[in-house]
N, C-alpha and C positions, 0 to 999 in steps of 0.2 A: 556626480558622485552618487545621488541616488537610485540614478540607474544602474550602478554597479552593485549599489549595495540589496535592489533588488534582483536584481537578476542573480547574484550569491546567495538569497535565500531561493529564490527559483532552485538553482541547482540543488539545493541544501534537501529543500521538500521531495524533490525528484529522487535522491538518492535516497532517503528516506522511506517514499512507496518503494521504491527498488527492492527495497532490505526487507519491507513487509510479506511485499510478493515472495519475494524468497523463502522467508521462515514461515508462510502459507503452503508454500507451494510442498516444504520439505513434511511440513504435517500432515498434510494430505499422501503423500508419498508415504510415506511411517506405516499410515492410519492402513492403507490397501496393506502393505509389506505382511505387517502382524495379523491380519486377517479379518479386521475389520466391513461388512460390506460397503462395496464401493459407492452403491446411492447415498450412505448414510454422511462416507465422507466424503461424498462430492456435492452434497447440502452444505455441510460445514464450509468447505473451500470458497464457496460460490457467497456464500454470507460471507465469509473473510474479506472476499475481490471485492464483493460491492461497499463494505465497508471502508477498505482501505483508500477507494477510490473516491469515495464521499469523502474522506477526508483528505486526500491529499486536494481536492478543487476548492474544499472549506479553505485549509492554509493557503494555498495560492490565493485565494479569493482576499484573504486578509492580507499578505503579504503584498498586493498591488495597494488597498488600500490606504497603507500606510508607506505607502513609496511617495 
């Protein structure tokens, strides 16, 4: 049972970056559209990825712990 109940937060966390990447991905996208230069928001994106990805390995990292 506990391997189900982690591997359901596995998926849970995953879908989670998913959705980050995404609402990254569409600001970034916005930020070029309205005229923004592209360096400025492709600094922003690249802090977003790295961020989002420290945390998605942080929860995973807790979510085995407590399995």
């Amino acid at each position: 049972m506990a391997d189900t109940a982690a591997h359901d937060e596995a998926q849970i966390i995953e879908g989670a970056f998913e959705q980050r990447v995404h609402d990254i991905f569409k600001t970034f996208a916005e930020a070029i559209y309205t005229g923004e230069p592209e360096r400025d928001a492709a600094t922003r994106f690249r802090r977003g990825l790295i961020s989002a990805r420290r945390a998605r390995a942080a929860a995973l990292e807790v979510a085995k712990e407590e399995a």
